[in-house]
C-alpha atoms as one frame of an Amber mdcrd trajectory, in Angstrom:
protein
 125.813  76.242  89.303 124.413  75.114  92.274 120.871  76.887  92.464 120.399
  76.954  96.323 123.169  79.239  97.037 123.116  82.745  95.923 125.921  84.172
  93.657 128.602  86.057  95.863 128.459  89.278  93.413 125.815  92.087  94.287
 123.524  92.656  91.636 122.484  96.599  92.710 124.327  98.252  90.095 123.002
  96.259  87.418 119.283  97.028  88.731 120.013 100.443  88.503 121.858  99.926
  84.716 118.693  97.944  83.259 116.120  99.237  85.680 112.781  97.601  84.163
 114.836  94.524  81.816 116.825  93.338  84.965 114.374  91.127  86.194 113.057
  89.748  83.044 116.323  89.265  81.809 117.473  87.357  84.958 114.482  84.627
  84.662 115.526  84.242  80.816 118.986  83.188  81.830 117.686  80.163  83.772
 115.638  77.086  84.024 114.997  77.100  87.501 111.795  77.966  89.211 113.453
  80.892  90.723 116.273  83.294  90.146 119.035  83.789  93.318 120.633  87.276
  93.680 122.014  89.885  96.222 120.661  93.142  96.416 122.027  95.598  98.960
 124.456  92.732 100.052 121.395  90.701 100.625 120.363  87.332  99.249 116.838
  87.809  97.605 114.888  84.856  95.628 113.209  86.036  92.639 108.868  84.817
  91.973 106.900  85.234  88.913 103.637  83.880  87.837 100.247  83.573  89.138
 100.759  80.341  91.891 103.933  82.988  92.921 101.768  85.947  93.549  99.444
  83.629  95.882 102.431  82.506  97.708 104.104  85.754  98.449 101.203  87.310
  99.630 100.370  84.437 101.935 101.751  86.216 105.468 102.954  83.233 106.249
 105.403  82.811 103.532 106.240  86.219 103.132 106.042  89.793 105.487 106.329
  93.260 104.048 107.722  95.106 106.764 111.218  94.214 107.336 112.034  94.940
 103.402 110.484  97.913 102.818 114.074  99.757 101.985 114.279 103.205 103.808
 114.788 105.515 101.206 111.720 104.278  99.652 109.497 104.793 102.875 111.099
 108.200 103.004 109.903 109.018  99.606 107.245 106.863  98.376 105.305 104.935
 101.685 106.193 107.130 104.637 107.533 106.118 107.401 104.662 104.345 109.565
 102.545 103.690 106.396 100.039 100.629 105.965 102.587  99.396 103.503 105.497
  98.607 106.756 102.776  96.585 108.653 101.383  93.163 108.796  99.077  90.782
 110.590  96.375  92.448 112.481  97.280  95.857 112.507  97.936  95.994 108.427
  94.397  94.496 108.525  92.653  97.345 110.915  94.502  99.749 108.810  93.812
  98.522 105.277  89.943  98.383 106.649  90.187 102.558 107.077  91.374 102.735
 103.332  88.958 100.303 102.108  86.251 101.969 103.410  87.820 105.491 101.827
  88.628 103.939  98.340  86.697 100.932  96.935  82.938 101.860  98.547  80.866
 102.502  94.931  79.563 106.478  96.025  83.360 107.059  96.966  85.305 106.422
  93.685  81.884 107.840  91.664  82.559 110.553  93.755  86.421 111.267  93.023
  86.001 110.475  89.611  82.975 112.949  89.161  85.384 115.748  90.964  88.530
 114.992  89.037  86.392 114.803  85.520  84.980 118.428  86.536  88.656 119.503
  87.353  89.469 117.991  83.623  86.943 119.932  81.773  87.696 123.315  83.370
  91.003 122.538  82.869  90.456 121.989  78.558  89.182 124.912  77.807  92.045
 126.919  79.468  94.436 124.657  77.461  92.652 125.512  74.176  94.826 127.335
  71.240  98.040 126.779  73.666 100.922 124.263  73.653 100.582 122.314  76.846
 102.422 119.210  78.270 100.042 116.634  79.131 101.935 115.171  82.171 102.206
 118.224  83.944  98.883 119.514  83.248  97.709 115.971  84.197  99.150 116.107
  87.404  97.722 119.481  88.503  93.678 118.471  87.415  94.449 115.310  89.861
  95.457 116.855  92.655  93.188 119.915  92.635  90.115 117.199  91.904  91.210
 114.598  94.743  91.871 117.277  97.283  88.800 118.823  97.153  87.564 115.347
  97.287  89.674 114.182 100.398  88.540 117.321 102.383  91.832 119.726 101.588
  91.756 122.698 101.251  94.499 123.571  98.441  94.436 127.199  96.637  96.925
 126.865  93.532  97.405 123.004  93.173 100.614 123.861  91.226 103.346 123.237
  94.037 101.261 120.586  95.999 101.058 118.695  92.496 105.068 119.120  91.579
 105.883 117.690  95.457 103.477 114.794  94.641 105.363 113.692  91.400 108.415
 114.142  93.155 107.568 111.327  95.868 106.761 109.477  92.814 109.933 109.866
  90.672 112.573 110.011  93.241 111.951 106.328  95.265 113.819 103.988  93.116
 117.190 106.299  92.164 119.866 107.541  94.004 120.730 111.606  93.621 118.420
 113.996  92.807 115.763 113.254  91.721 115.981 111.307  95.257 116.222 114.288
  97.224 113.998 116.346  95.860 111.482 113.569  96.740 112.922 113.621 100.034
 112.024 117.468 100.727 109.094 117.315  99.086 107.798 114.923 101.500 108.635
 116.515 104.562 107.060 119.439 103.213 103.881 117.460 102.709 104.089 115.571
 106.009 104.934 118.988 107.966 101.538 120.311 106.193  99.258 117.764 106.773
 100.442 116.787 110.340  99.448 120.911 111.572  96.014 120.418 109.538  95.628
 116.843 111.545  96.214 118.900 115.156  94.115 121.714 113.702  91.307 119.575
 113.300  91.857 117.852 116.076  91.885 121.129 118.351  88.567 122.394 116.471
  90.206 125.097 114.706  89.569 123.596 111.030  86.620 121.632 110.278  87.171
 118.678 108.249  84.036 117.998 105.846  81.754 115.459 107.044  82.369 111.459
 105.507  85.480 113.359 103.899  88.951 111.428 103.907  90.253 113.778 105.808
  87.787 112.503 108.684  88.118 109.638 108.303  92.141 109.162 108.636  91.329
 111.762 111.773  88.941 109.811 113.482  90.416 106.440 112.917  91.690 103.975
 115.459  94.483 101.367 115.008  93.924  97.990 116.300  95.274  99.414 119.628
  92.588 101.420 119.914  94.271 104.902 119.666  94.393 107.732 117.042  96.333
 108.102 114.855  99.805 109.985 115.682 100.041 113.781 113.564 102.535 112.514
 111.046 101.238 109.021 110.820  97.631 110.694 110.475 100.124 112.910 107.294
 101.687 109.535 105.850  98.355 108.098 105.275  96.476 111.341 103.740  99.424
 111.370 101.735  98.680 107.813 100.718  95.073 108.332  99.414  96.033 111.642
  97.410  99.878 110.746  96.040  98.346 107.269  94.701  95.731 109.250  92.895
  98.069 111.950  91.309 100.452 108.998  89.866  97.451 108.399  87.532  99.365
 111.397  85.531 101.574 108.706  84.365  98.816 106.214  83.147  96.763 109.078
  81.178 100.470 110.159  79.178 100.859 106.405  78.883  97.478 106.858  77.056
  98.284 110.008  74.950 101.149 108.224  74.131  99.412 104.803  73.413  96.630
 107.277  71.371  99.748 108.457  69.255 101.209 104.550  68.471  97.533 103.649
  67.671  95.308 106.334  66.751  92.530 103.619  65.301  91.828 103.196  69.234
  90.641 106.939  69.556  87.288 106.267  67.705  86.805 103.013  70.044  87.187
 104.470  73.077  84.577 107.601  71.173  82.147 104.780  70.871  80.529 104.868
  74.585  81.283 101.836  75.230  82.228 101.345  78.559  83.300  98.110  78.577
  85.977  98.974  75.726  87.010 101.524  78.181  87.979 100.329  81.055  90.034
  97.266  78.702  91.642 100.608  77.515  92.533 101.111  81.104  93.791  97.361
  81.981  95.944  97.286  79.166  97.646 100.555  80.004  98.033  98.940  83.388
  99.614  95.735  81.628 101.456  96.967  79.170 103.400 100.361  80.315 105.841
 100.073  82.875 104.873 101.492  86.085 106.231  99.474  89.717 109.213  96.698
  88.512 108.601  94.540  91.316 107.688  94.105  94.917 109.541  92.644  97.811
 109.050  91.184 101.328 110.875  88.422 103.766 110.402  85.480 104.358 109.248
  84.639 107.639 110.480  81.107 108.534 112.420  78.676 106.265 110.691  78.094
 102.853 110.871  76.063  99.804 109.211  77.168  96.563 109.068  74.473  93.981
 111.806  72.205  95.184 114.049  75.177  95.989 114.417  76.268  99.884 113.996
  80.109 100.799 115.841  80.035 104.151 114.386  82.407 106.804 115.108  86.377
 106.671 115.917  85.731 102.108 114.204  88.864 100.929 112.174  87.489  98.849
 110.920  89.941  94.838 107.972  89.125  92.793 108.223  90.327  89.032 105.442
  92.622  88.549 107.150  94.210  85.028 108.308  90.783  83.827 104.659  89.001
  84.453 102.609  91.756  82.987 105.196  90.758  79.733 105.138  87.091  80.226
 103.944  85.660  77.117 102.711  82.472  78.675 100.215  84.448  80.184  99.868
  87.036  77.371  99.391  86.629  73.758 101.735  88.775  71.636 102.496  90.558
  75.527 104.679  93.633  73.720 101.271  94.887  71.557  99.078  97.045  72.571
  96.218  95.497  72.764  93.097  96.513  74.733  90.719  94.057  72.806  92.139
  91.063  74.747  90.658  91.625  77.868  87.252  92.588  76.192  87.645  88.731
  75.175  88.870  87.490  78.977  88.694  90.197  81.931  91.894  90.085  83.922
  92.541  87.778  86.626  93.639  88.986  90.219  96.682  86.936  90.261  97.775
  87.541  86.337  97.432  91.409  86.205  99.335  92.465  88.667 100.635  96.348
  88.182 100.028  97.421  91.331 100.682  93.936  93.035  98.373  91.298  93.532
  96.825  88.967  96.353  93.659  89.771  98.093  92.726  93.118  98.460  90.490
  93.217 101.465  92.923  91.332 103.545  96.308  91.586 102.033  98.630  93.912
 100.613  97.001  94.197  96.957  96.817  98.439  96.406  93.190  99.528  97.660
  93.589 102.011  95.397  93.393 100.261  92.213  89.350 100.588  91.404  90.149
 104.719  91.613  92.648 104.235  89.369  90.497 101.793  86.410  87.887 104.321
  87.162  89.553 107.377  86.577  91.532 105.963  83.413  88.152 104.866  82.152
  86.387 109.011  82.359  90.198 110.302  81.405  90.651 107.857  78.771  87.766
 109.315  76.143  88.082 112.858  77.279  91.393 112.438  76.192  90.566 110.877
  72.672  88.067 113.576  72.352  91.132 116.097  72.487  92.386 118.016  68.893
  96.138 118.700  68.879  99.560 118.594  67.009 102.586 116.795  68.408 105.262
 118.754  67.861 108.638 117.337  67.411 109.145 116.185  70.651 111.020 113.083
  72.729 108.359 110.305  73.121 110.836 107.850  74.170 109.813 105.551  77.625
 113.651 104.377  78.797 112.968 101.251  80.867 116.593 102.114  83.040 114.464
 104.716  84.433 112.622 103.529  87.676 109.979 105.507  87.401 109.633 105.147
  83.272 107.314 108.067  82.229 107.811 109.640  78.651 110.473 111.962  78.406
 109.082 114.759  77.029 105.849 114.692  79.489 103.786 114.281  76.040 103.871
 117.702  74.333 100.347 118.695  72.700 100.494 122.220  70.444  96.971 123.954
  69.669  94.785 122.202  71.477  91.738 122.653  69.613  88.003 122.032  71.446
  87.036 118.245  72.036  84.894 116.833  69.242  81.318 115.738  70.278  81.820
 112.108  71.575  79.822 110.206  68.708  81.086 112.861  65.582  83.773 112.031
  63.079  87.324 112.074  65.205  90.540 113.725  63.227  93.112 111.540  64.128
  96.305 113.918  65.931  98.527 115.100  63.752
């Protein structure tokens, strides 16, 4: 087979059939430095590895907002996010997140609320069955909106719309549409609290996130539109709530390997936050990423012509086991050994993160798995017969049962003997 033309069938379907494994399985099937394929009808190129993450990310090779499909900016982005731009105005833009996310006092500051939210939150789950996603996703939200500036009362619906945005982008039906509605709630929300603050009839906290996506200026120089002003709150405080997923992924990892709980008991940071990187690694989370190429390309003797949507393999590189030793273990201790590379570890994409498109969010996220990750170890419970299964042809993955925990019992002091969960 001629590897410079793409196949004539449409590979969609089988996406959707093997969800996580398509990609992965694709590469296996061939010796080429790429993998050709149609998606939507289109011809896309498939990238994996480290050199491949540099290259896509390079805004020469490769732009990100052409590709962006709708139904995922209608659900997971927004339409008018940071994610659909490039060049100089994705720059101005990523500056206003950088400066919200990654500053030292702001994360310390998020994590400190959301670990407050998660202690409360224990002792009203003690003696009761609870399920570990849900309850998860309920602490985050109430701890990053008071953090962001938001006023939210019972965190319950907010937190249900936000893991709908989450676990309706990447399948048709509806699941779908409920992430559909449950944005345009959000947006509709947060676009009258924009023009309320705006008009001086709510006050948004001083430094807060909420004044800063108010007060910002695009590289035009002007505000901010209502909903964009929406799309982006929504993109500091959905982000933040999808950590539900990582801390099951935990409980769940916890429950594989309960020798970790007394390591991550140890107070050892450093142990902790490899805890966190090999969640990151090793659960499934975003498949891949995609963009366009912007002129005619050719990537290791292979030409990309102009407009090839063009998918890097962040599921199938996390997994690689030229990069990875023994990649399906669950190992934390290997990156106590090595820490991560930018351009190997690459969950929630890669590249530079000032400039490019690399998630500004990621720090929050190692820092909140790291205070999460021994709170949760420091949990008593039973697991009750329950479905702990993770099916990769589901794009989200998340554990099916949401990780059911019966009598939760008060947390053990962090440095006493540790009963492993029954």
């Amino acid at each position: 087979m001629n590897q410079s033309r793409p196949p004539i069938a449409d590979s969609s379907l089988a996406l959707l059939a093997k969800g996580y494994a398509w990609l992965p399985d694709r590469r296996r099937r061939t010796d080429a430095p790429l993998v050709r394929t149609r998606l939507m009808g289109q011809h896309a190129v498939v990238l994996h590895g480290p050199e491949a993450v540099r290259f896509f990310y390079d805004e020469r090779h490769v732009e990100r907002w052409t590709a962006l499909p709708g139904p995922v900016l209608s659900t997971l982005f927004g339409h008018g996010a940071v994610h659909t731009l490039d060049g100089r105005d994705h720059r101005v833009r990523k500056e206003m997140f950088l400066s919200l996310l990654t500053g030292a006092e702001a994360v310390a500051g998020l994590v400190d609320r959301v670990a407050a939210e998660w202690d409360e939150a224990v002792e009203s789950w003690s003696g009761r069955r609870v399920v570990l996603f849900d309850e998860t996703s309920r602490v985050l939200t109430k701890g990053v909106c008071q953090w962001a500036g938001l006023v939210v009362e019972d965190p319950g619906p907010l937190a249900r719309d936000l893991v709908a945005m989450v676990d309706g982008f990447a399948t048709p039906g509806p699941r779908h549409w409920r992430a559909r509605r449950a944005r345009a709630r959000c947006e509709a929300w947060l676009g009258r609290l924009v023009e309320d603050v705006r008009a001086g009839a709510v006050a948004a906290p001083a430094g807060s996130v909420l004044e800063g996506i108010v007060r910002h200026r695009d590289a035009d120089g002007r505000p901010l539109d209502p909903h964009t002003a929406a799309v982006e709150l929504l993109n500091v405080i959905r982000p933040t709530v999808a950590v539900c997923w990582f801390v099951t992924y935990a409980a769940h990892a916890l429950r594989r390997r309960p020798d970790l709980r007394e390591r991550l008991l140890g107070d050892d940071p450093a142990f902790a936050v490899a805890f966190a990187h090999e969640l990151r690694r090793f659960y499934p989370f975003a498949p891949f990423v995609g963009g366009r190429a912007v002129t005619d390309l050719e990537w290791k003797g292979e030409p990309i012509p102009s407009g090839t949507l063009v998918l890097l393999d962040l599921y199938g590189q996390n997994h690689d086991p030229a990069l990875w030793n023994d990649p399906y273990a669950f190992e934390p201790q290997r990156f106590l050994a090595r820490p991560p590379e930018g351009d190997e570890l690459i969950p929630q994409g890669g590249g530079d993160r000032d400039a490019g498109h690399r998630c500004p969010g990621e720090d929050v996220t190692i820092a909140l798995l790291r205070a999460l990750g021994p709170r949760l170890a420091r949990l008593e419970y039973d697991v009750p017969e329950q479905d702990l299964r993770i099916p990769l042809n589901r794009m989200p993955a998340r554990v099916r049962s949401g990780f059911v925990m019966d009598a939760v019992r008060v947390p053990v002091p962090a440095h006493g003997a540790v009963r492993a969960a029954s």
